[in-house]
C-alpha positions in Angstrom: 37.7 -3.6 25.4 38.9 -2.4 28.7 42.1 0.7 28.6 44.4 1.6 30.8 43.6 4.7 33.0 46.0 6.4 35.3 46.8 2.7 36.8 43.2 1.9 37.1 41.1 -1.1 34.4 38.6 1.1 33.2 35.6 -1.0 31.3 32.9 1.1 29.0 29.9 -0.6 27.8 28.9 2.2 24.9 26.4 -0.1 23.5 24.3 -0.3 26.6 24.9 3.3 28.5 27.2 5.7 26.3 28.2 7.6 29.3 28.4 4.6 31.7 31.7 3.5 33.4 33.1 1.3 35.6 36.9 1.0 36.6 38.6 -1.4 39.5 41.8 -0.1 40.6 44.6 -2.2 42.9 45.2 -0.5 46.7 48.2 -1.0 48.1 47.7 -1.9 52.2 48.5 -3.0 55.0 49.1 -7.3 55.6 46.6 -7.7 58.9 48.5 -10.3 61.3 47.5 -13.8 60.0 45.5 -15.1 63.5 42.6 -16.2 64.3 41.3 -12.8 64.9 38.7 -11.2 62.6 40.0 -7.5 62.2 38.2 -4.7 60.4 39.2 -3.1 56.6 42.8 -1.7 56.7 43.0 1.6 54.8 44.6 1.9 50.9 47.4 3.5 50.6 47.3 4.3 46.9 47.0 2.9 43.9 49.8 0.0 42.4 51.2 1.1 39.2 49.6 -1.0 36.1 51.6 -1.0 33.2 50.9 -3.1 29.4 52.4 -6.5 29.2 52.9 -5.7 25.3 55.4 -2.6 26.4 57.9 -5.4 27.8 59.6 -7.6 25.3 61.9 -9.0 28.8 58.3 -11.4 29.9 58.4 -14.9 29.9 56.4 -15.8 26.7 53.5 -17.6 28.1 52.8 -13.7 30.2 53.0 -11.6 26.9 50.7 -14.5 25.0 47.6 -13.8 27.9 48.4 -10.3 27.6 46.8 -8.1 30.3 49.0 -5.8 32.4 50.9 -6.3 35.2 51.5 -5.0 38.5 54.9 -5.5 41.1 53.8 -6.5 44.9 57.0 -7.3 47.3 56.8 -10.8 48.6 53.8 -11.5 51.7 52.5 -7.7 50.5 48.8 -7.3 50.2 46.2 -5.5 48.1 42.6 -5.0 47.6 40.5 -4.1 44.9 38.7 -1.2 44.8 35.9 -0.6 42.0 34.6 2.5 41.1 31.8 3.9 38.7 32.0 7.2 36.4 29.8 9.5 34.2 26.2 8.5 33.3 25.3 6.6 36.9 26.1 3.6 38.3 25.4 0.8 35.7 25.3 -2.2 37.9 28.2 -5.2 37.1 28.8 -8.5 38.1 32.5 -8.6 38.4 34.6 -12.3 38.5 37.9 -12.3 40.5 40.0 -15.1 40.4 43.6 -16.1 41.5 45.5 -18.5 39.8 42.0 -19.1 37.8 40.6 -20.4 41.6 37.6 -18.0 42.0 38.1 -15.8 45.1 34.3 -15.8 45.9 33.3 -19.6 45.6 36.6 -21.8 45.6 36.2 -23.1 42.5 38.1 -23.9 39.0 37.5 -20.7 36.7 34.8 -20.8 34.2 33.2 -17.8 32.2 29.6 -17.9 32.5 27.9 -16.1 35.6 26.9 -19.1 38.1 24.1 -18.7 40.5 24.2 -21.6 42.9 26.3 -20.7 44.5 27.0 -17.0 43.2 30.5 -17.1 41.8 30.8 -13.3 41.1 30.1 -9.7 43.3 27.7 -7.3 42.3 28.7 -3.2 42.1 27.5 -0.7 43.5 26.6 -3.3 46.3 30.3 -4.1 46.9 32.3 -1.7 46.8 35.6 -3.6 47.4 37.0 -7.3 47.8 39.9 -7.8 49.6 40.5 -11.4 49.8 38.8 -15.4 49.7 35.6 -15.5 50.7 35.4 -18.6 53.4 32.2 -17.9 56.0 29.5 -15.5 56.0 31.1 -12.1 56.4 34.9 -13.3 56.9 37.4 -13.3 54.0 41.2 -13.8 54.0 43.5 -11.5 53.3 44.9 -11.3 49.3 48.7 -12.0 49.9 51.2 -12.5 47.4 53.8 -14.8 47.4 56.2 -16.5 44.9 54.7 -18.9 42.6 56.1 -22.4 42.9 56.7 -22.4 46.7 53.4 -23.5 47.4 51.9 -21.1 48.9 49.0 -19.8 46.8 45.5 -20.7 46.7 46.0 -22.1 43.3 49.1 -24.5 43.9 47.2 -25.9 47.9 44.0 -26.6 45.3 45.1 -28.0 42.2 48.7 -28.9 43.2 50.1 -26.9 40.3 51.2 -23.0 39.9 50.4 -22.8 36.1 48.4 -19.7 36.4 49.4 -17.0 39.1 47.9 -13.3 39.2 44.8 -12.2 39.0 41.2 -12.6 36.6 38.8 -10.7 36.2 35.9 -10.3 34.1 32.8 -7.7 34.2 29.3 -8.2 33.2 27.3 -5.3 32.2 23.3 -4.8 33.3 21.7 -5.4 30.4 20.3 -2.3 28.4 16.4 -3.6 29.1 17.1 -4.4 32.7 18.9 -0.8 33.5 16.1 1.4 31.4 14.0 0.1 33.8 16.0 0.0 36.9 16.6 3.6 35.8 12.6 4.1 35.4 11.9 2.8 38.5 13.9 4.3 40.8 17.2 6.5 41.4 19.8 4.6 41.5 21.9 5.1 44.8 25.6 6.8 44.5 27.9 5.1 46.3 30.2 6.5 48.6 34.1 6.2 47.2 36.6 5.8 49.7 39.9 4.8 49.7 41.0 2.9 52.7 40.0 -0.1 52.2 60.4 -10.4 53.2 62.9 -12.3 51.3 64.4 -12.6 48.2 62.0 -15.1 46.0 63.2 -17.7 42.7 60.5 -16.6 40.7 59.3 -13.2 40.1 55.8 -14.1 39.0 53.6 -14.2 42.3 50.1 -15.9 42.8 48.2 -15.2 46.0 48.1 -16.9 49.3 45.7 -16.5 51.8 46.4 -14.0 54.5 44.7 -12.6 57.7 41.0 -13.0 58.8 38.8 -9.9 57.9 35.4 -8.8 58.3 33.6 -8.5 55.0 30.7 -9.6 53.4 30.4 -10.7 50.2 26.9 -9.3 48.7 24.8 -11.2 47.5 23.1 -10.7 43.6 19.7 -8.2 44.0 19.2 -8.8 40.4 18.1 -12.1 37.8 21.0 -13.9 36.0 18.9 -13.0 33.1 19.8 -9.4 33.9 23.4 -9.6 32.7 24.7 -9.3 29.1 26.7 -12.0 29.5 27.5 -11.3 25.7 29.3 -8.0 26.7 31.6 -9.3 29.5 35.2 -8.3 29.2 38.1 -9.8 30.6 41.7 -8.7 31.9 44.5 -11.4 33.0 46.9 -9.4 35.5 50.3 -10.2 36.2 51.7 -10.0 39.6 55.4 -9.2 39.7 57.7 -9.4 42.4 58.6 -5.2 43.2 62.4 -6.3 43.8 62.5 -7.3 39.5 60.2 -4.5 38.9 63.2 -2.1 37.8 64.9 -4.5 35.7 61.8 -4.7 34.1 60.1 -1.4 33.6 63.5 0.7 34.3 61.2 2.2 36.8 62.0 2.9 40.4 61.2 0.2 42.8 58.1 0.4 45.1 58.5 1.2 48.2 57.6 -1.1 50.9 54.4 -0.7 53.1 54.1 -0.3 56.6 53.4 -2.9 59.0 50.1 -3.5 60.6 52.4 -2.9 64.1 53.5 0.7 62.9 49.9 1.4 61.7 48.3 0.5 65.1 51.1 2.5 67.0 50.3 5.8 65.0 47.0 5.6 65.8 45.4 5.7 62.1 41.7 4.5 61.5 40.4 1.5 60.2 36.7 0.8 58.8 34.0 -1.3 58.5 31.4 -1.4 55.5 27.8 -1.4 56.2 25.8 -2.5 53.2 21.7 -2.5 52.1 21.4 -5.5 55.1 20.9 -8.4 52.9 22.4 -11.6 54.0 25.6 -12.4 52.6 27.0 -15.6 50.7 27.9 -18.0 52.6 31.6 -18.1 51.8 33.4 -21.4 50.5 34.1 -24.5 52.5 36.9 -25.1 49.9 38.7 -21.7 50.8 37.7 -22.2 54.0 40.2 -25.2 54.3 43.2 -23.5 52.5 46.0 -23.3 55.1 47.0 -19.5 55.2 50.3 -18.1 54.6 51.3 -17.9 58.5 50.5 -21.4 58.9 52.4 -22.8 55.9 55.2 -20.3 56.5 55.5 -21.7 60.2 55.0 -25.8 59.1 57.7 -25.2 56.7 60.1 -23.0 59.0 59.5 -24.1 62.2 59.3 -20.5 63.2 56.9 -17.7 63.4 55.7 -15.7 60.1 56.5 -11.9 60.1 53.7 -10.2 61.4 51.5 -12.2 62.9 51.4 -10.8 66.3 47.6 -9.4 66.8 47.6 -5.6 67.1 45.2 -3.1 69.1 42.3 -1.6 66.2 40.3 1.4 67.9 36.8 1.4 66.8 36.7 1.2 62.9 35.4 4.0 60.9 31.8 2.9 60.2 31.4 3.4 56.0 27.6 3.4 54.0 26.8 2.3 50.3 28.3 3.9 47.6 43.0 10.0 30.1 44.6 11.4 26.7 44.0 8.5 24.0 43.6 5.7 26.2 45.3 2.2 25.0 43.2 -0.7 25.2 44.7 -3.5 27.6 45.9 -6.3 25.5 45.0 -10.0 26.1 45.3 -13.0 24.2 43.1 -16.4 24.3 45.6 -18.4 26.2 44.0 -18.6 29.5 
């Protein structure tokens, strides 16, 4: 079972690689301006706190029965997912993101198994990140929360219903035969780790909308399908929050909340681009690829411009290569 790791999912698979980890933690960043501009990564500003769903009796009771852990986002804030390895080398995983069970890689209605055509999951230590809906070769949109029932999110525009919200996520371990010999054959590559990368809402559970165009690929699978345990996935449900309940909650302080792309761009800070092995990447999905962002619904049910959206100056990005005390194990139950 995954624990809980100084806010990070942390996932050990002891009965292929006792010393083998792999953890995914949630950056906060900046929201790039929702145009039709492809910009480059935006840099992480640390990690969202993650806390137990168990530890707070306050939940609505269909959130404490999937369990999981849960995180607070302000409304129209964004995050990316950063994964990570550990001790022992870089067992490879096929990791499954979804959002409001609509998978962020292929559009689709959330099912367990690994699927091949097309490739619903990404591969680590190829990709070292995701950051939003994959929807053409090399361009995703942005992860951006917003209040659940509002329609907004990927999941209500698809399946006309926000039963879900938050995040899924499952992780598929190489199998034992398949990384003996991977290890055999060659040295397995480190990868560099990096982190870069509105209103008061009715609900504070959030699902996620579609934001910004960015450049990133999604990597496509070097190995078989019959390479993964698929017996040994794990899975974690997590809960997005809105920041503004998150002290009522957790009697923790509230977040703060992050810059804007504008005051990034006029401090001059970085932002990067990912280079990866040069294998072509998935196609993206048609079906994200018709979502209406966040801007655009904002402004069709407004009549007036979403905050932000105003393209910004990027220098050159950063050009990137590939690369706790008595731990709790995260709760989850079988309702989702």
């Amino acid at each position: 079972m995954p624990t809980l790791e100084n806010n990070a999912l942390v996932f050990r698979f002891l009965e292929i690689d006792p010393e083998a980890r792999f953890s995914i933690d949630f950056q906060r960043t900046l929201r790039i301006p929702d145009s039709e501009r492809d910009y480059p990564l935006p840099p992480g500003f640390g990690r969202f706190p993650l806390r137990h769903v168990e530890d707070y009796a306050a939940l609505p009771a269909h959130t404490r029965r999937r369990g999981g852990v849960i995180l607070p986002l302000w409304q129209a804030e964004a995050l990316w997912l950063n994964f990570g390895g550990g001790w022992g080398g870089d067992l490879p995983v096929a990791v499954k993101v979804a959002a409001g069970k609509i998978n962020a890689v292929t559009g689709e209605t959330w099912t367990a198994p690994l699927n091949r055509n097309p490739q619903d999951y990404v591969v680590w230590p190829e990709q070292p990140w995701l950051d939003g809906f994959a929807i053409e070769p090399g361009v995703i949109r942005q992860f951006v929360a917003m209040p659940l029932g509002e329609g907004y999110s990927v999941e209500e525009q698809l399946t006309e219903d926000a039963e879900w919200g938050g995040l899924q996520i499952s992780v598929t371990p190489m199998r034992r035969e398949a990384w003996e010999r991977l290890k055999t054959s060659h040295s397995v590559g480190l990868m560099e780790e990096v982190a870069f990368s509105m209103s008061s809402c009715a609900s504070a559970e959030m699902g996620l909308g579609a934001g910004g165009r960015m450049r990133q690929s999604i990597e496509s699978d070097p190995y078989t399908l019959e390479d993964w345990d698929q017996r040994a996935t794990q899975r974690v449900f997590v809960t997005l929050w809105h920041a503004s309940r998150w002290r009522a909650l957790t009697g923790e302080p509230v977040p703060t909340e992050p810059p804007s792309a504008e005051d990034y761009a006029r401090a001059g800070l970085p932002w990067f681009q990912h280079y990866g092995r040069g294998a072509e990447p998935l196609h993206g999905s048609d079906r994200l690829a018709g979502v209406k962002s966040v801007g655009t619904l904002h402004s069709e049910k407004t009549e007036t411009s979403f905050p932000g959206s105003h393209d910004v100056a990027t220098p050159e990005p950063v050009r990137l290569g590939p690369g706790a005390k008595g731990p709790r194990e995260i709760k989850h139950g079988l309702d989702w």
